[in-house]
C-alpha positions in Angstrom: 13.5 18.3 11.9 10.2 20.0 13.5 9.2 17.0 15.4 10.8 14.9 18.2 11.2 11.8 17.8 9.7 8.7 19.9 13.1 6.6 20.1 14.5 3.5 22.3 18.6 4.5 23.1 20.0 1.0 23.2 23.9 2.2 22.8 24.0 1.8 26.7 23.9 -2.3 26.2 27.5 -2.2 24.5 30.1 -0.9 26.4 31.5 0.6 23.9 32.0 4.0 24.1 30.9 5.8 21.2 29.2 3.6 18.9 25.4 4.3 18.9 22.2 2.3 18.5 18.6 3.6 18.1 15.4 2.5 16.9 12.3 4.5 16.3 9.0 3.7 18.1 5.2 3.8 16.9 4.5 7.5 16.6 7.9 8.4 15.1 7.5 9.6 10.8 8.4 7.3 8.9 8.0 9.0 5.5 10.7 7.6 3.6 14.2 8.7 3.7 13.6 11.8 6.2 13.0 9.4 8.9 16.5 7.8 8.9 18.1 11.5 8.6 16.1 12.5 11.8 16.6 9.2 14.1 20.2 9.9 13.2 20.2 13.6 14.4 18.5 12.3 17.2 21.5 10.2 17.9 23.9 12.6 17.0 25.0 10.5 14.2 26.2 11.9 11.0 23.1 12.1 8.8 25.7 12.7 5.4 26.7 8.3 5.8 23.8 7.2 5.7 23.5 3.8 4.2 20.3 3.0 3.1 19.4 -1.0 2.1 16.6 -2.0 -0.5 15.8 -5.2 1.6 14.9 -7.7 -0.2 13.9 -10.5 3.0 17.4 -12.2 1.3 20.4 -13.6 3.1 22.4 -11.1 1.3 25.3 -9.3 3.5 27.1 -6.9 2.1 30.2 -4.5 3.2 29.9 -0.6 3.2 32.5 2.1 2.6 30.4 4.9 2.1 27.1 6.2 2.9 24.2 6.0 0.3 21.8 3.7 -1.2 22.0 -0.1 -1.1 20.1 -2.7 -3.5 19.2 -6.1 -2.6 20.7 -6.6 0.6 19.2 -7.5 4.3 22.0 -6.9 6.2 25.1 -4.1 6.1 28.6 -4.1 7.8 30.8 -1.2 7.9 33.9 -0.2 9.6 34.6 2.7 12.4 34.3 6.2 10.9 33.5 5.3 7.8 29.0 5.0 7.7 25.8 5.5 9.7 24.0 2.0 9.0 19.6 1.9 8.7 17.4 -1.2 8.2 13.6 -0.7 8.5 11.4 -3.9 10.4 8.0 -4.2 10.9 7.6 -7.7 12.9 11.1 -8.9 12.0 14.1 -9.0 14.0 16.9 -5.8 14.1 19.9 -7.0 15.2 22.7 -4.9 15.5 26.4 -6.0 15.9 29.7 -4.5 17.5 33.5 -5.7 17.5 34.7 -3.4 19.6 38.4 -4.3 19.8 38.0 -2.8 16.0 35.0 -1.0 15.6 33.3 -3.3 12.8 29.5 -3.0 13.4 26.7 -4.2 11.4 22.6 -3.9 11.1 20.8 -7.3 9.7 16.7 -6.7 9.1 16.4 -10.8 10.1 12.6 -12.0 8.9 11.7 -16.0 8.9 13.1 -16.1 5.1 16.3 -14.7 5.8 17.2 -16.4 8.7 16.3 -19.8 7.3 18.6 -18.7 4.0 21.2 -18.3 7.2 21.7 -14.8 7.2 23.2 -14.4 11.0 25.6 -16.6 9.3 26.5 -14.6 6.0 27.0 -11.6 8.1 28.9 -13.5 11.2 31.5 -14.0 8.2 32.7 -10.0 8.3 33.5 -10.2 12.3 35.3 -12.3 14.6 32.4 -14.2 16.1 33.9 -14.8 19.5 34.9 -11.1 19.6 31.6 -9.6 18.9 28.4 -8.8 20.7 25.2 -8.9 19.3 21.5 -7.5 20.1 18.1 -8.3 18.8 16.0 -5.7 19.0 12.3 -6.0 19.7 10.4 -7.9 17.2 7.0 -10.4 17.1 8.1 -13.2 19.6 6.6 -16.6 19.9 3.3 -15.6 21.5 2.2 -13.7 18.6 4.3 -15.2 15.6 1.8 -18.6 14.5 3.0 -20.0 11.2 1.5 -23.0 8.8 3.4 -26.1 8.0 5.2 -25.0 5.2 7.1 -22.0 7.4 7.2 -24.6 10.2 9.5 -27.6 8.1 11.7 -25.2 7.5 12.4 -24.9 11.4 13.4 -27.3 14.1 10.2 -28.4 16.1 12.5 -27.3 19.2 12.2 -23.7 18.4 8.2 -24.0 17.9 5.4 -24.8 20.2 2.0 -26.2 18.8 -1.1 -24.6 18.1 -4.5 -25.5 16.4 -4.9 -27.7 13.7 -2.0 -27.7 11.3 -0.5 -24.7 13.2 2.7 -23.5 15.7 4.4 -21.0 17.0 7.6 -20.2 16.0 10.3 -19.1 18.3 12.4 -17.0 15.7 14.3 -15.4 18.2 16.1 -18.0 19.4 16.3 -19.7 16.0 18.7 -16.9 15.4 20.7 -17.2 19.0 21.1 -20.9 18.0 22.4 -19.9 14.6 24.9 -17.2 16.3 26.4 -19.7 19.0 26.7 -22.2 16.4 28.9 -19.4 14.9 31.0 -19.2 17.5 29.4 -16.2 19.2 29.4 -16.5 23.2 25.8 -16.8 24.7 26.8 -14.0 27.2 27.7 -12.2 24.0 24.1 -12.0 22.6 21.1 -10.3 24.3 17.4 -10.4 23.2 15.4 -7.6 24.2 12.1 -9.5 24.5 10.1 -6.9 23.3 6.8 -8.2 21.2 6.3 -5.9 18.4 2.6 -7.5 17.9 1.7 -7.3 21.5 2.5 -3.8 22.4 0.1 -1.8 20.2 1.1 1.6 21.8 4.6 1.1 20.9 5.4 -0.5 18.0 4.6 -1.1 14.2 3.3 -4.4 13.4 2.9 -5.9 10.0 1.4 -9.7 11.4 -1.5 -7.6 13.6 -2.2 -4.6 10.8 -1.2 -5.5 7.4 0.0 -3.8 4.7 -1.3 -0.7 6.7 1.7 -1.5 9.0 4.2 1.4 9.4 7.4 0.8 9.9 10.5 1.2 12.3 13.9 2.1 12.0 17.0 1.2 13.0 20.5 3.0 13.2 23.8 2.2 14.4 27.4 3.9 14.0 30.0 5.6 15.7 30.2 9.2 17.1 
């Protein structure tokens, strides 16, 4: 590709040698399917298996053999050697999952609908939970992410923090690290980068602060 891309590395937090994580930061092309091809050469990640979802904000997980397109799914597992997974956020949560006694890895794009359908569950049902780690990548967090009542009944008031009027503040984050440990996933197991996606303007994509102007970001995970 003619241009470099603007990309956070986060292979480093698995300990697992070879598999590989990246997601694109604001500045980076995202132009439609080009994008994926050139995080993934970035990466060093073969660009032929890429899987690429039609997301549909669903709880829909679904198991990948080859690369290629993907409809109606939010979340993709595949095995070692076999894909290069993608998901595309803007304000919702990336998280990316390793076994790495085997090698089975996933990428869930995690929004307020899909993880009150239970999605962290749907795809916790590929792995062994207890054997797995898991890392949400950056994402609108609490400070940013004010929802009306309607979103809010759908959530324990414990994960929200009141605002004005009718309004909160919903803690989506650690919704889903409820969701996981329920699952049987280890808390030491699960790591939040932190990272506010409507905060940090120079940085990242946000669809909540810019609307349907938003770009978008990538994510990619696989093996090498």
């Amino acid at each position: 590709m003619s241009h470099s891309p603007r990309f956070l590395d986060f292979s480093n937090h698995f300990d697992a040698l070879g598999f590989t994580a990246g997601f694109s930061l604001e500045g980076f092309s995202t132009d439609g399917s080009d994008d994926r091809i050139s995080l993934a050469d970035a990466l060093r990640l073969p660009v032929s298996e890429l899987v690429i979802p039609k997301q549909t904000h669903s709880n829909h997980v679904q198991y990948c053999e080859r690369g290629g397109d993907m409809d109606d799914t939010d979340g993709i597992i595949a095995d070692k050697g076999t894909c290069v997974l993608s998901i595309q956020v803007a304000d919702c949560i990336p998280m990316f999952f390793v076994q790495k006694m085997t090698g089975r890895f996933g990428l869930v794009h995690a929004g307020w609908r899909g993880v009150e359908k239970g999605i962290a569950a749907e795809a916790l049902a590929f792995f062994h939970p207890e054997e797995i780690f898991c890392l949400l990548g950056p994402s609108i967090q609490q400070c940013c992410f004010e929802i009306g009542p309607e979103v809010a009944a759908q959530f324990p008031e414990s994960f929200q923090k009141k605002g004005d009027g009718d309004r909160s503040f919903l803690n989506l984050q650690e919704a889903v690290i409820n969701q996981l440990m329920e699952q049987g996933v280890p808390s030491h197991q699960i790591k939040n980068d932190g990272t506010c996606t409507a905060c940090n303007r120079d940085d990242f994509h946000s669809y909540r602060r810019d609307g349907k102007k938003a770009g978008r970001h990538i994510a990619v995970a696989g093996w090498r």
